[in-house]
SEGU-16644 format. One record per residue: residue number from 0; residue in three letters; z, y, x of N, C-alpha, C, O in turn. Coordinates in steps of 0.02 Angstrom, whole numbers, padded with zeros to 5 digits, m for minus. Atoms other than C-alpha are relative to their C-alpha. Layout:
R   rovo   kolro      n_w      n_v      n_u     ca_w     ca_v     ca_u      c_w      c_v      c_u      o_w      o_v      o_u
R    NUM     ALA        Z        Y        X        Z        Y        X        Z        Y        X        Z        Y        X
...
This chain:
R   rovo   kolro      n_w      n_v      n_u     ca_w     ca_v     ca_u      c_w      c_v      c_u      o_w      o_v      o_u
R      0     UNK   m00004   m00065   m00032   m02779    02695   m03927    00050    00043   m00039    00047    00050   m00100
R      1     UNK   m00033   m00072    00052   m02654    02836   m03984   m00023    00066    00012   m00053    00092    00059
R      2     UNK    00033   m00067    00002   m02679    02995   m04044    00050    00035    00076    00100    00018    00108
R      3     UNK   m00042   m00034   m00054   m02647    03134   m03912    00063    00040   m00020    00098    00060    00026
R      4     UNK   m00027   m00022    00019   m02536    03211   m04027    00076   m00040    00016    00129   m00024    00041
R      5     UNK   m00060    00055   m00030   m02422    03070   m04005    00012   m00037    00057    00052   m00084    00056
R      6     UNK   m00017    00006   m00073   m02427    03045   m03822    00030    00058    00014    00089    00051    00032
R      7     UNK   m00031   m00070    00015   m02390    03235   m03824    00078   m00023   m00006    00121   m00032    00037
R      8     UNK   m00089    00044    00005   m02223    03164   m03909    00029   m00023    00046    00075    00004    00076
R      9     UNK   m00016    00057   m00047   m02207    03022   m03803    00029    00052    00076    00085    00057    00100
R     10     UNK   m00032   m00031   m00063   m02195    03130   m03649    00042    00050   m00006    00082    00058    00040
R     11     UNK   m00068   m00068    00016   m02086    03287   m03721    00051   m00051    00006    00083   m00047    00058
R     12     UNK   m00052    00049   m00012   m01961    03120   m03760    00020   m00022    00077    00075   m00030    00104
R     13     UNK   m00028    00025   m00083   m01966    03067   m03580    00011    00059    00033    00057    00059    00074
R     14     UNK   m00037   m00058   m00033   m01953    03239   m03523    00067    00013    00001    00100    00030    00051
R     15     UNK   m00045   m00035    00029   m01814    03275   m03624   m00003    00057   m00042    00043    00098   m00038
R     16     UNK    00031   m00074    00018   m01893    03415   m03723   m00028   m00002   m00061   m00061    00046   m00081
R     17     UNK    00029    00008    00060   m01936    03331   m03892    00031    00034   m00009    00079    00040    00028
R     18     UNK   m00018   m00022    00026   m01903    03448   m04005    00048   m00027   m00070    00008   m00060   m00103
R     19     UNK   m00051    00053    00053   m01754    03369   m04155   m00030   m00006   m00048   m00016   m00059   m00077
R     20     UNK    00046    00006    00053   m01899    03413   m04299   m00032   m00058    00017   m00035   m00103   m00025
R     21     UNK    00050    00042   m00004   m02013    03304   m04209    00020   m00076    00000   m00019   m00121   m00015
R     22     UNK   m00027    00053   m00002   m01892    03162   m04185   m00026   m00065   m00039   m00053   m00119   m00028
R     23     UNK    00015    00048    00066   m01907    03085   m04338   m00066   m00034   m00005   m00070   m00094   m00015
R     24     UNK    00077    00019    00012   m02108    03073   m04348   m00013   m00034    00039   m00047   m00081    00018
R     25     UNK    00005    00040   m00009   m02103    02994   m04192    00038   m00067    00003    00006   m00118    00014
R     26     UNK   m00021    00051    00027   m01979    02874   m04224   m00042   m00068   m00056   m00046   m00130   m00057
R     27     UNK    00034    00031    00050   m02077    02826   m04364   m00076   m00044    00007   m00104   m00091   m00022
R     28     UNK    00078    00018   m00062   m02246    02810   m04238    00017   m00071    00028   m00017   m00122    00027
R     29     UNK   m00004    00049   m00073   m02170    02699   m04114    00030   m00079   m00028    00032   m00132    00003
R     30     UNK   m00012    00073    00020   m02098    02567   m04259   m00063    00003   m00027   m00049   m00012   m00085
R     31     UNK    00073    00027    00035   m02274    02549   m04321   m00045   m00002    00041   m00102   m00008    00019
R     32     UNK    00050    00009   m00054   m02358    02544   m04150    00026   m00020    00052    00048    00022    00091
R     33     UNK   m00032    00026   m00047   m02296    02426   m04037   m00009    00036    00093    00029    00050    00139
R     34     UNK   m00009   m00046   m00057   m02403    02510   m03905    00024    00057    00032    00030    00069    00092
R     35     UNK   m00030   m00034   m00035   m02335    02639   m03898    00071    00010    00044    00088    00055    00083
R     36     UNK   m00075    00015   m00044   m02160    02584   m03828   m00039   m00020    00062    00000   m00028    00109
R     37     UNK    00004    00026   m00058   m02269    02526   m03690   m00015    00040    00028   m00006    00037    00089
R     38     UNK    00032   m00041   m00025   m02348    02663   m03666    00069    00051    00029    00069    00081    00083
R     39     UNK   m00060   m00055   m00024   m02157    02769   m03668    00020   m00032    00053    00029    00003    00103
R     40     UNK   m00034    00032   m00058   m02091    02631   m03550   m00026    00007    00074   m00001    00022    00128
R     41     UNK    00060   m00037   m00068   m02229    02661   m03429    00002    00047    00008    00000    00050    00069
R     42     UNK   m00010   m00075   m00019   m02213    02845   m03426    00073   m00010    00036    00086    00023    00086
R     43     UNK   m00083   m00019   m00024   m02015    02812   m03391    00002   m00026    00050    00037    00003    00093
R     44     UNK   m00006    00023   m00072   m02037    02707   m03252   m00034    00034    00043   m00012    00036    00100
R     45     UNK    00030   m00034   m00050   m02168    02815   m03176    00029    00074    00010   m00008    00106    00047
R     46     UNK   m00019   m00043    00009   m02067    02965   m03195    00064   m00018    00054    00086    00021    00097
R     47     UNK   m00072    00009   m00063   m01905    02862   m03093   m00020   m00010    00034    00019   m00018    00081
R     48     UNK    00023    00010   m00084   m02021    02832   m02958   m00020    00055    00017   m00009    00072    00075
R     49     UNK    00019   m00055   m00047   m02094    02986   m02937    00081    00035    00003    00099    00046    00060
R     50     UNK   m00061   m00027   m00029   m01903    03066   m02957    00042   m00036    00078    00090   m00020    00113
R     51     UNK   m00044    00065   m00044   m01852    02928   m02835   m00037    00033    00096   m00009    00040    00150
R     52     UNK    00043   m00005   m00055   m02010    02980   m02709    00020    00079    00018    00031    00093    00077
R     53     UNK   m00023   m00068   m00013   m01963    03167   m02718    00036   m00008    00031    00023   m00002    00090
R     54     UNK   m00063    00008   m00034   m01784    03131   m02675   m00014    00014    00049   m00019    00066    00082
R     55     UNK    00021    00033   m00094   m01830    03027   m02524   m00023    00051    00023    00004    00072    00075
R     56     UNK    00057   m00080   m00049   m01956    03189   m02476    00054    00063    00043    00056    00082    00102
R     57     UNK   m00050   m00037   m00004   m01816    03305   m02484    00064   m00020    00037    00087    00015    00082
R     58     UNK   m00046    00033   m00084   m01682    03203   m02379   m00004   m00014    00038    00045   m00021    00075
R     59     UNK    00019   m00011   m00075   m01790    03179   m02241   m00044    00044    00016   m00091    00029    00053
R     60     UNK    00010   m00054   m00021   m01833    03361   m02241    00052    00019    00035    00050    00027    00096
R     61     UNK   m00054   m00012   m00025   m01666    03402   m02224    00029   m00016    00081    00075    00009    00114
R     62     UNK   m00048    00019   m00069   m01634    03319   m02062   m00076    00033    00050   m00064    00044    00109
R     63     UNK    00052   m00038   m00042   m01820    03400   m01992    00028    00074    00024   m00008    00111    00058
């Protein structure tokens, strides 16, 4: 399990919104916890599908 502190991380990074202090610490997280790369990879893919599903929402508004 990871702490929430470092899912916290995990998702500011996939946001885009880590802060450059915090960088480092998790860097340091994610080589000493394999899960958690699975856990960032999974957030990133579910993040290009829901950007992906929005899209789509929004270009066949456009033509309503």
């Amino acid at each position: 399990m990871i702490n929430e502190k470092y899912l916290e991380l995990i998702q500011a990074e996939v946001d885009g919104e880590l802060p450059e202090q915090d960088r480092a610490e998790l860097s340091r997280f994610m080589l000493a916890n394999p899960d958690a790369h699975a856990v960032r990879d999974e957030l990133k893919r579910l993040c290009r599908t829901l950007d992906q599903v929005f899209s789509s929402s929004l270009d066949q508004r456009r033509f309503i």
